[in-house]
VOPAGU-2260 file (C-alpha; in pm, 1 decimal, decimal comma):
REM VOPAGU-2260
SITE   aa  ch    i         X         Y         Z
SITE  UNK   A    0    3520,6   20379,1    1392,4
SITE  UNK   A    1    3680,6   20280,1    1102,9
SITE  UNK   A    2    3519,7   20222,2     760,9
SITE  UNK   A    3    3637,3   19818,0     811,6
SITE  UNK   A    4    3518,4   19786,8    1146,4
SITE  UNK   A    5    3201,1   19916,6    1006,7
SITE  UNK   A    6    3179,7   19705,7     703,5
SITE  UNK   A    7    3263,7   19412,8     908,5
SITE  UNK   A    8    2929,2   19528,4    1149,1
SITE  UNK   A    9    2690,3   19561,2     898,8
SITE  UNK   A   10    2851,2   19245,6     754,7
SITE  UNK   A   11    2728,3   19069,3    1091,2
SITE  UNK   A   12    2395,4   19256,1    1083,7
SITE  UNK   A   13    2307,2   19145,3     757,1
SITE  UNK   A   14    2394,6   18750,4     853,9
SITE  UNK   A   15    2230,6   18748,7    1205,1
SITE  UNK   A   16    1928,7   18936,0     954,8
SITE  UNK   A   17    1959,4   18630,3     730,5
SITE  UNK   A   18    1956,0   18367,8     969,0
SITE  UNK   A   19    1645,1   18520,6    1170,4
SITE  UNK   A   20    1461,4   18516,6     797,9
SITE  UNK   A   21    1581,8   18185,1     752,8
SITE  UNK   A   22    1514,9   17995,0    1107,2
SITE  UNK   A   23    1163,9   18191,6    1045,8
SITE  UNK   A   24    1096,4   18046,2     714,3
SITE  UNK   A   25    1176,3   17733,3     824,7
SITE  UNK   A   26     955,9   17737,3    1148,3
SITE  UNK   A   27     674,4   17852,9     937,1
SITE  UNK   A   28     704,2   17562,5     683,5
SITE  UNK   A   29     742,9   17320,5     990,7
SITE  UNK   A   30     391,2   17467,5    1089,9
SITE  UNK   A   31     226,7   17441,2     706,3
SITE  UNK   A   32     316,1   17093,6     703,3
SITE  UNK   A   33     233,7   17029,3    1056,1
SITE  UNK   A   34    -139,3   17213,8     995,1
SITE  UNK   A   35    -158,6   17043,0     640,7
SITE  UNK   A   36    -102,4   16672,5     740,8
SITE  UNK   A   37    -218,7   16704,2    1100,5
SITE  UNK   A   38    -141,0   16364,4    1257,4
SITE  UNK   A   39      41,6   16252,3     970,7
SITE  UNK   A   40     328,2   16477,0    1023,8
SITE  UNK   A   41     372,7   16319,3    1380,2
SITE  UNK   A   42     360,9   15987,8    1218,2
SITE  UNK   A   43     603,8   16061,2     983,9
SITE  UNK   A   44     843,5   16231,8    1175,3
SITE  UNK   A   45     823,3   15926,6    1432,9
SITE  UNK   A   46     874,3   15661,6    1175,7
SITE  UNK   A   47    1169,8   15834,8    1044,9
SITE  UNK   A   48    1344,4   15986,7    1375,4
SITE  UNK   A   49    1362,5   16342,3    1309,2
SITE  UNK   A   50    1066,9   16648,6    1263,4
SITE  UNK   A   51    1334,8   16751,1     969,4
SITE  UNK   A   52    1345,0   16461,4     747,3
SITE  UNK   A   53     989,6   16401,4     789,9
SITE  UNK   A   54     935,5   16811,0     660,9
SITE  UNK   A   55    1157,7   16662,6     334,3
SITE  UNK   A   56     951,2   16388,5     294,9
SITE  UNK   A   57     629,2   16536,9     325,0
SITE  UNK   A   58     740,8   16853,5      94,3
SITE  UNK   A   59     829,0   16530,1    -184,8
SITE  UNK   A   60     539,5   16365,2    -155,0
SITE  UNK   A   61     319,0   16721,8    -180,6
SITE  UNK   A   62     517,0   16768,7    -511,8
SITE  UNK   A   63     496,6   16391,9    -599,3
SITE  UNK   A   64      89,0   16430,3    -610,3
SITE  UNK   A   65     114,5   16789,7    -749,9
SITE  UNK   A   66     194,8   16592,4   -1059,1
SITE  UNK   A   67     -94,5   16332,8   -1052,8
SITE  UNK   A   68    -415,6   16450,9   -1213,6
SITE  UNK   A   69    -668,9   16442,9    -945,2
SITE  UNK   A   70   -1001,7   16544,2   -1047,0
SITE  UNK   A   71   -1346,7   16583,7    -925,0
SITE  UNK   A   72   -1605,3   16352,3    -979,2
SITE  UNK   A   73   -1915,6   16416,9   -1192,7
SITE  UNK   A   74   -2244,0   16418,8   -1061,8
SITE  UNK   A   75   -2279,8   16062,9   -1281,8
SITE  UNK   A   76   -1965,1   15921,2   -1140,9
SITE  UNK   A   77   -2114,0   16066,3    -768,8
SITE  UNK   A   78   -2434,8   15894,9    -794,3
SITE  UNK   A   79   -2252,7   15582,5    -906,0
SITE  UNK   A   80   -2016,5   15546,4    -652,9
SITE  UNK   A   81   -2248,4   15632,8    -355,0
SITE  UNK   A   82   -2549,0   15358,8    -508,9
SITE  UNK   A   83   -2203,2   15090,2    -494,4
SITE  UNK   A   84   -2156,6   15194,1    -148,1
SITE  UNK   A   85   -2526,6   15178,2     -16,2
SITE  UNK   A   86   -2530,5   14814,0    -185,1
SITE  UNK   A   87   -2188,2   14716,8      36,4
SITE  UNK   A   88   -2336,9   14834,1     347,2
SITE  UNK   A   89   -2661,7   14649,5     254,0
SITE  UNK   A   90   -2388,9   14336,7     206,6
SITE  UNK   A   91   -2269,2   14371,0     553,9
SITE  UNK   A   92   -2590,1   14227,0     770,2
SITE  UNK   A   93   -2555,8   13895,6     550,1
SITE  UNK   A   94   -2181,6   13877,1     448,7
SITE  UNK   A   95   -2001,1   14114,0     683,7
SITE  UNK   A   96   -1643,4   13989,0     564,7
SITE  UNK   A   97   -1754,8   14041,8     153,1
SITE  UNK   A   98   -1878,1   14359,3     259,2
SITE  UNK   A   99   -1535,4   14504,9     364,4
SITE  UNK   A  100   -1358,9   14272,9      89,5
SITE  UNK   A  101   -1623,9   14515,8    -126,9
SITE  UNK   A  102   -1548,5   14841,9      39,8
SITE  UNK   A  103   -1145,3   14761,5      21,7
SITE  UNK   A  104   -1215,5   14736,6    -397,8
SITE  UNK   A  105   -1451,0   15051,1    -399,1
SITE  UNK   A  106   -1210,3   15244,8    -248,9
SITE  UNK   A  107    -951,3   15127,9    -464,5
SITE  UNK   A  108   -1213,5   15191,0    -766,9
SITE  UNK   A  109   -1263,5   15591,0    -613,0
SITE  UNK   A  110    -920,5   15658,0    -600,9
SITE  UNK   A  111    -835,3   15504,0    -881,9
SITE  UNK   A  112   -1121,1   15691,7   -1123,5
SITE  UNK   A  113   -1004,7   16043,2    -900,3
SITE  UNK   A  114    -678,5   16007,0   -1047,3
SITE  UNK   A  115    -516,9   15842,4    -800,4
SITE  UNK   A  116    -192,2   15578,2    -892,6
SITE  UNK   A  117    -274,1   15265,2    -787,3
SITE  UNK   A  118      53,1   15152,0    -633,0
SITE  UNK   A  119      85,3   14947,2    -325,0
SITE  UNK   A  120    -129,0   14994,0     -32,0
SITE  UNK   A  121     131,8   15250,2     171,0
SITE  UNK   A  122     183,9   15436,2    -126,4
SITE  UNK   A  123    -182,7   15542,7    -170,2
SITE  UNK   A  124    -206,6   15587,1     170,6
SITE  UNK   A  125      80,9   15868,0     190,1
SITE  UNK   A  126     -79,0   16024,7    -150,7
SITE  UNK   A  127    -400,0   16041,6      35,9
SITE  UNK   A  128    -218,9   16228,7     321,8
SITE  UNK   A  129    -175,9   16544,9     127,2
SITE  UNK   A  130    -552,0   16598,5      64,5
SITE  UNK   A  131    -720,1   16386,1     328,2
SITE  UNK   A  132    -470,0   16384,8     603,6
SITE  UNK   A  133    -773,4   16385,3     859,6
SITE  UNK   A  134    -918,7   16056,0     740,0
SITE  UNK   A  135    -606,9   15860,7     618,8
SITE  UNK   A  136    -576,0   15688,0     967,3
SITE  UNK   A  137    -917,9   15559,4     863,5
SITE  UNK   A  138    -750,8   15355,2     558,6
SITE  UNK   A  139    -487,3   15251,9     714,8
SITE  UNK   A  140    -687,9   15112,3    1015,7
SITE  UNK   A  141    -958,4   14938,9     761,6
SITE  UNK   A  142    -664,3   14827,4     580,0
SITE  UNK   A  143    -549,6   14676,3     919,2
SITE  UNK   A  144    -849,8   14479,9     981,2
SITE  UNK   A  145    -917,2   14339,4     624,0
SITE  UNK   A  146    -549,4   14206,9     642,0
SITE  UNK   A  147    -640,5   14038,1    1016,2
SITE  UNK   A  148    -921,5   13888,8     863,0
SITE  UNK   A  149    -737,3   13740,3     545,9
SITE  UNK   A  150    -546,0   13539,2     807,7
SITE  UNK   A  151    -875,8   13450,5     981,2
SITE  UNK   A  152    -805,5   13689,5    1265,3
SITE  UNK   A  153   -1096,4   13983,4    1259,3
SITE  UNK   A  154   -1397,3   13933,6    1469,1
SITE  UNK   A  155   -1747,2   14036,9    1305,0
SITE  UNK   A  156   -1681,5   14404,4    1553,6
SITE  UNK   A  157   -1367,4   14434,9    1370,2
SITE  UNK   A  158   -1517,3   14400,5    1028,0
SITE  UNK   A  159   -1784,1   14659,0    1121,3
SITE  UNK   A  160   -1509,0   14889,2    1234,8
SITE  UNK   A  161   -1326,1   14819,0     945,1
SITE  UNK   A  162   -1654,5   14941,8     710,5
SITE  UNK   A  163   -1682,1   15251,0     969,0
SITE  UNK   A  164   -1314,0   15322,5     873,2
SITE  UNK   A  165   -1395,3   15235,8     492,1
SITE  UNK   A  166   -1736,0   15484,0     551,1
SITE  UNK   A  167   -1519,3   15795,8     665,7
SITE  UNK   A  168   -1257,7   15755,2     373,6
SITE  UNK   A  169   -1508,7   15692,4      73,5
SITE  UNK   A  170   -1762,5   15977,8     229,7
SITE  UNK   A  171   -1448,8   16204,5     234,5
SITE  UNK   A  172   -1340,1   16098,7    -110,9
SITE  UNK   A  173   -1675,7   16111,1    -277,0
SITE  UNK   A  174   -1700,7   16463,9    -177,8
SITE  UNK   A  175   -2023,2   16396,1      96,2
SITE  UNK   A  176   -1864,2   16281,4     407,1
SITE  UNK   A  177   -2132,1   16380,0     618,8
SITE  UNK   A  178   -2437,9   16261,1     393,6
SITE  UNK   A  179   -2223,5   15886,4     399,3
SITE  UNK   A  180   -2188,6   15934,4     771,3
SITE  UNK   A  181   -2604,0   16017,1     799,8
SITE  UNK   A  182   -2709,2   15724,3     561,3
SITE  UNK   A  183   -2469,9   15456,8     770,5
């Protein structure tokens, strides 16, 4: 063999070596963001028609809320938030549709004191994928049901769904999912 043929082999090598690497990065990215945001990435990739441009999207929004300053709550701001919520679920026997009306703004009020931007409704919801992908289909489906009922069309079930799906999100949020979940 001659010393071209041979550079032009390990020439070849190197790019089938470079492609492997790279079709191997890619597939394990593709399963980060499918193990990070769960259902979400499923979503996303349906909504926009390709498993590709949903990994761009989902790797911009992860940097988008890299930016934001989310924080922990103190044990003040804890006790605060979870006396608001036992006081909504108290609403709920009396004034079920105030009671999710309530949980909607206390929500809002968590995110928004976590660091959270309070932009429109999708855009919080697609923040909250990147931490909470497991109970964002819980906002959006509360979210669903307080929007039926503003037009008069959520029965008293749906607004006690809605404050199960209001529950899940705040528990999460809060930091004591399961001690919102016991105390419902």
């Amino acid at each position: 063999m001659t010393d071209t043929t041979l550079m032009i082999i390990a020439v070849v090598v190197v790019a089938a070596l470079l492609a492997i690497v790279w079709v191997y990065i890619a597939s394990r990215r593709r399963q980060q963001l499918r193990s990070r945001f769960g259902p979400e990435f499923e979503r996303t990739a349906h909504d926009l028609g390709s498993e590709k441009r949903a990994e761009a999207v989902l790797a911009e929004r992860e940097k988008r809320v890299a930016s934001y300053r989310i924080r922990e709550l103190s044990s003040e701001e804890r006790a605060r938030f979870a006396e608001s919520w036992h006081r909504v679920q108290g609403m709920f026997v009396d004034d079920p549709a105030s009671a999710v009306t309530e949980a909607d703004m206390l929500v809002t009020d968590l995110m928004n004191t976590r660091g959270y931007p309070m932009s429109d409704f999708e855009q919080r919801a697609e923040d909250l994928t990147v931490g909470h992908a497991d109970v964002v289909h819980h906002y959006r489906a509360a979210r669903d049901i307080a929007t039926r009922h503003s037009r008069k069309a959520a029965s008293t079930e749906d607004l006690r769904q809605a404050l199960v799906h209001y529950r899940e999100l705040f528990g999460e949020l809060l930091g004591t999912s399961h001690q919102a979940r016991r105390s419902a």
